[in-house]
N, C-alpha and C positions, 0 to 999 in steps of 0.2 A: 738678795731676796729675803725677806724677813716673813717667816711661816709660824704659824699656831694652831699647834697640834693638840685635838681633844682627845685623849686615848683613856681607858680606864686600866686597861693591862699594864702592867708596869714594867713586864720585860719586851714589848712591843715597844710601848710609848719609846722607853730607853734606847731601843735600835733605832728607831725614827730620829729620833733629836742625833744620834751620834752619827747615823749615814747623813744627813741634811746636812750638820755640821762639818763632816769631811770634806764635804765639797763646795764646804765655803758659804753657805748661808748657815742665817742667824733663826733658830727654832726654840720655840718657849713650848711650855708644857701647861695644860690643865687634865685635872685625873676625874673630870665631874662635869658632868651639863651647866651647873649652875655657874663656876667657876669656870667657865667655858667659855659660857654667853659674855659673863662681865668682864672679861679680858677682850674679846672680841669687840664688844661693845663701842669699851673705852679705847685699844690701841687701832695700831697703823700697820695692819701687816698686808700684805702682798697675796698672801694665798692660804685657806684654813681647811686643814685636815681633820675633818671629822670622822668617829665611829659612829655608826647610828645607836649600840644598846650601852647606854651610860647610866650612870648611876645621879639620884637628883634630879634630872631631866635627859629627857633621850634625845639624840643627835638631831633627829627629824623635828622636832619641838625648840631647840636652842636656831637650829636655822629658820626655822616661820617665824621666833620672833624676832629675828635679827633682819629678815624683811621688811616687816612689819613697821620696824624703827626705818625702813631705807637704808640699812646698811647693806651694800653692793658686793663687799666684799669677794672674791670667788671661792665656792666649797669645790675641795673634793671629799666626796662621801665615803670611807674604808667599812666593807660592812662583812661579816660572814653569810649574810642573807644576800646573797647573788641570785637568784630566780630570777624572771624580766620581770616579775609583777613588784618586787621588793625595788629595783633598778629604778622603773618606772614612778614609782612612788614615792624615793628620793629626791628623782630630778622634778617633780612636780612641786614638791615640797619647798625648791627653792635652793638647790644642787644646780652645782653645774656640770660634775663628771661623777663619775661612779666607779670604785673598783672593788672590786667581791676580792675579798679574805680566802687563802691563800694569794700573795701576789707578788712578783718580782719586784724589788726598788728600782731598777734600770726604770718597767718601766710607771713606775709612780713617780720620779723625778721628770721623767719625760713629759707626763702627764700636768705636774705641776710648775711646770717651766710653761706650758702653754696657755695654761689659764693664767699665768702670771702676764702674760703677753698680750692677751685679752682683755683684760685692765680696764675699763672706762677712763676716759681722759685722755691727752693727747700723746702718742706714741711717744715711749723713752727711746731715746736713741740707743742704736746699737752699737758704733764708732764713736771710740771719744779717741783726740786725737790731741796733743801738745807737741808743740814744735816737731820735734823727728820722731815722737813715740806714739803709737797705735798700738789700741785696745780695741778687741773686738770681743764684746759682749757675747755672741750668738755660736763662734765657733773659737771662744776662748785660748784669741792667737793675741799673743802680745810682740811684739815688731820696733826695734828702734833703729832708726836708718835703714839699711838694709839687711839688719842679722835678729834673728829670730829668739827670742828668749822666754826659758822657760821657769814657770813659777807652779811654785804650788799651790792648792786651792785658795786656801788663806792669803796670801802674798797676792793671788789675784784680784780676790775680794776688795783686798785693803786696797789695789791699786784702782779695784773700777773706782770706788766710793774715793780717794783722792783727785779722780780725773775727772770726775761728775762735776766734782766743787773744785776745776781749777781754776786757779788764780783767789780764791778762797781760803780762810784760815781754819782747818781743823782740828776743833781740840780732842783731848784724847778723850773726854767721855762721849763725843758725838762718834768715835770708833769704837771705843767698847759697847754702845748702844746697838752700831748699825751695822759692825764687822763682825761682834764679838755675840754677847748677850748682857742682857742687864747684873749678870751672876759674877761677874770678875771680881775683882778687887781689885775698887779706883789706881792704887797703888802697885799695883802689879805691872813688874816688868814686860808683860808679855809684848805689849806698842811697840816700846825701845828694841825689841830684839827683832820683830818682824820690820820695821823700819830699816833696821839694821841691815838685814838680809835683801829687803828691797829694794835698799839705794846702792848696793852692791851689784845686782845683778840689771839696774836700770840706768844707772849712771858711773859705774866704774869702768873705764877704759875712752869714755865720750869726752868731747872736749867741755860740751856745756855742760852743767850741774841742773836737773830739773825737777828732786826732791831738797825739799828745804826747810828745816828747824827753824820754829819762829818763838825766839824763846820768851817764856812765860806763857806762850799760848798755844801752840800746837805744831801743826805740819802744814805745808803748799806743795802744790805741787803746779808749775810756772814753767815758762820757757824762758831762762835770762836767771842769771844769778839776784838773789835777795837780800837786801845790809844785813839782816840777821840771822843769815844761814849758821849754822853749827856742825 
C-alpha cells in the first residue's frame, strides 16, 4: 500500500512514515497544504493521511480541491479538533474517515487498510497463488505446500508485489518505487539482500525454484525454472 502523509509536526510526521514503513508499506511525506495537494494531485497512492491545521493551505481546503479536480482518492483526516461538529465537517468536506489526535496506530492502520479496500475499481485480489505458494494478502499467511513460512514485513511486501506481477519481469526500480520509496539509492544493495533472504526462505528446501534472476533486468517470480535464473 503506498500512503501520503500530510503532517506539519515533524516528530509526528516522522512516527508515521516509520510505523507504516515497518509494516511493510511505502509512505512519503509532505510538511504543507500546498506541497500536499501537488503530490496528491500528481501521484498514485492508495490512501492519504491528512492533518486538517497545516501551514500554506489547511487540510480541509487541500481535500475540496482535490475533489474538485475528481480526485477519488480516500482521506483519512488526523485532527486535534475531535468534537462531532469538527468530525462532521471533515467528512462533509470530502473525508472519508476521521481520527481525533491523541490516537493509537493499531488502530490508524486498521483504519487505513480499510479504506484502502474501499478503493473504487475492481476488487484487488486477496490470494495470489503460483504453483504450491500462497499469499494471502488480508491475514498475511504465506503457505508453500503444506508448511507455513514466516517473513517479515518487508519480505512480505516484496513478495505480494512479485506475485501480483507473476510471470512478469521486475526491475529493481519498479521495487524501490512500490516496496521501498522513491529515497533509496538506485544502487543500493538493499533488493539483493531482501531477495536473498526471500528466496531462502520460499524456495530453499523445495524441489522447484520459483524466484528467478533475470539478468540485466530484474526478478520473476514463475512456477518452472527460467534460462536465466541466477
Amino acid at each position: 500500500m503506498r500512503l501520503l502523509i500530510i503532517e506539519d509536526d515533524r516528530e509526528s510526521a516522522d512516527y508515521l512514515v516509520k510505523a507504516f514503513r515497518e509494516v511493510g508499506h511505502v509512505a512519503e511525506l509532505a510538511s504543507d497544504g500546498e506541497e500536499g495537494l501537488s503530490l496528491a494531485d500528481g501521484g498514485d497512492y492508495d490512501v492519504l493521511v491528512i492533518d486538517r491545521m497545516l501551514p500554506k493551505r489547511d487540510g480541509l481546503s487541500v481535500i475540496g480541491s482535490l475533489r474538485d479536480k475528481g480526485n477519488r482518492t480516500p482521506v483519512l483526516i488526523l485532527s486535534a479538533l475531535g468534537q462531532v461538529d469538527d468530525r462532521i465537517k471533515g467528512l462533509r468536506a470530502g473525508g472519508d474517515d476521521y481520527l481525533p489526535k491523541p490516537y493509537a496506530f493499531a488502530e490508524l492502520l486498521a483504519r487505513v487498510e480499510v479504506l484502502s479496500r474501499r478503493r473504487g475499481g475492481p476488487a484487488e485480489e486477496t490470494v495470489y497463488r503460483v504453483g504450491d505458494l500462497e499469499l494471502d494478502r488480508l491475514s498475511h499467511r504465506v503457505v508453500r505446500g503444506e508448511e507455513e513460512l514466516t517473513l517479515q514485513p518487508r519480505e512480505f511486501r516484496l513478495l505480494e508485489y512479485l506475485m501480483k506481477h507473476a510471470g512478469q519481469v521486475v526491475t529493481r526500480t519498479m521495487l524501490l518505487e512500490n516496496v521501498w520509496d522513491y529515497h533509496f539509492d538506485p544502487q543500493t544493495n538493499v533488493i539483493d539482500v531482501h531477495i536473498s533472504r526471500l528466496r531462502s526462505k520460499i524456495d530453499k528446501g523445495f524441489e522447484r525454484p520459483l524466484l528467478h534472476t533475470i539478468r540485466g533486468a530484474g526478478y520473476m517470480i514463475r512456477d518452472g525454472m527460467h534460462p536465466s535464473r541466477t
